[in-house]
C-alpha positions in Angstrom: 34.8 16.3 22.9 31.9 19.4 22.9 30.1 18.1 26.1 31.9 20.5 27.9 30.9 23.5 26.1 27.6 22.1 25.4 26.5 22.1 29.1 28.4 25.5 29.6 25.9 26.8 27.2 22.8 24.6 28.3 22.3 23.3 24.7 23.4 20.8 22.4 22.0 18.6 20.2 24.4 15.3 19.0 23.2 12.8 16.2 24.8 9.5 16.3 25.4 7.1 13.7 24.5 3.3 14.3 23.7 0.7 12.4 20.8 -1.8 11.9 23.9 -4.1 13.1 23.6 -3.0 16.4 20.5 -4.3 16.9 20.2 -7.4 14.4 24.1 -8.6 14.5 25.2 -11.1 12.1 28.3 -13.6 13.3 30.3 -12.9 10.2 29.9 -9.1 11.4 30.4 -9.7 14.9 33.4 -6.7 15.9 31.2 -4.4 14.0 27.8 -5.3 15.1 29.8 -4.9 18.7 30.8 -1.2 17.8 27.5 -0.2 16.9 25.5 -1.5 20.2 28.2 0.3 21.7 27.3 3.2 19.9 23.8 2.8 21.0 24.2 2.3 24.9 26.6 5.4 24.3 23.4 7.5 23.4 21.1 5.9 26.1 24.4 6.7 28.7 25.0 10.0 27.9 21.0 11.1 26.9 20.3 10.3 30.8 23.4 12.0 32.2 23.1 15.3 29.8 19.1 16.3 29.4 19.3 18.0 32.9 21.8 20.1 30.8 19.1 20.6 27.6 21.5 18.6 25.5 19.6 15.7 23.4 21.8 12.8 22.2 20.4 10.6 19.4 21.2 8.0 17.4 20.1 6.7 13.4 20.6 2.9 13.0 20.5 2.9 8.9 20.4 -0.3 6.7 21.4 -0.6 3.8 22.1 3.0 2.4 23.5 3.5 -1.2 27.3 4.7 0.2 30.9 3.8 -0.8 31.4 1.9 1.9 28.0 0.0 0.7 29.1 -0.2 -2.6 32.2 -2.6 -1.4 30.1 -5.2 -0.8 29.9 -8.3 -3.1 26.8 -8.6 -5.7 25.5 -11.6 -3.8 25.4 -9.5 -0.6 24.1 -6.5 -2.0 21.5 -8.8 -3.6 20.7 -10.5 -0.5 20.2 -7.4 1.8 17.9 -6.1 -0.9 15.5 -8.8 -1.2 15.6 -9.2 2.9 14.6 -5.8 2.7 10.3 -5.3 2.6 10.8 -2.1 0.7 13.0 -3.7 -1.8 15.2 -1.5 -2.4 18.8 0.2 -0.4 18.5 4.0 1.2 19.6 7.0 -0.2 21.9 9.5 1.9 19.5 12.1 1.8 16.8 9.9 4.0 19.6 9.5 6.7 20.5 13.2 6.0 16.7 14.1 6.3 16.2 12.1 9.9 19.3 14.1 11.0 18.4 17.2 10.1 15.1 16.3 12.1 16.7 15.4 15.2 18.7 18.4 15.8 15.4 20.8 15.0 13.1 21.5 17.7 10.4 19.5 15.9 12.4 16.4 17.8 12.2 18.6 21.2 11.4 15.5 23.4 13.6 13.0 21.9 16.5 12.1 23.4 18.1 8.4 23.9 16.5 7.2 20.9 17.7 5.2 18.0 16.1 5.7 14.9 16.0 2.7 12.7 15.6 3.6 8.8 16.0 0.0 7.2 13.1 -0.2 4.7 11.4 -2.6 7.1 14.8 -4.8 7.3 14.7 -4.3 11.1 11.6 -4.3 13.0 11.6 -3.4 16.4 8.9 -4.6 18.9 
């Protein structure tokens, strides 16, 4: 939707949100696992075609983070993703908050494509 005023300008800096489900899906999570790796080739995609134009597109895959939506989960689930977790415990908003804030600030000024992963160690990426 801003692409086209972003490249008029010759900056922009996006920040998309994934999820550690994009890149670890579970079957009983299948469409949204689906939408998320989407979400992440969408970032790659667009990171290529848009850096000529100084616009970096970036992505945070968060796991478990302590949100409403988060919150909807049964105990057993909740539970479970906390003791698969190394750091053993869920997020907080402010840490996804915090790698957002980093990745539109020119201390990220040769990022682009990249997923973050903040999972506590849940995911760990080769």
């Amino acid at each position: 939707a801003v692409k086209d005023e972003m490249i008029e300008r010759r900056f922009g800096r996006i920040v998309n949100l994934a999820s550690v489900a994009g890149l670890r899906p579970r079957p009983i999570m299948a469409h949204y696992a689906a939408s998320k790796a989407a979400v992440i080739s969408l970032t790659q995609s667009f990171s290529e075609a848009w850096a000529p134009h100084n616009i970096r597109i970036n992505a945070i895959a968060p796991g478990l983070i302590d949100t409403d939506m988060a919150r909807d989960l049964p105990e057993a689930s909740w539970a479970h993703c906390i003791a698969g977790t190394p750091m053993g415990r869920v997020g907080q908003p402010e840490e996804i908050a915090n790698l957002a804030r980093f990745l539109v600030s020119e201390e990220s000024s040769f990022m682009t494509g990249q997923t973050l992963v903040a999972s506590g160690g849940r995911v760990l990426l080769p």
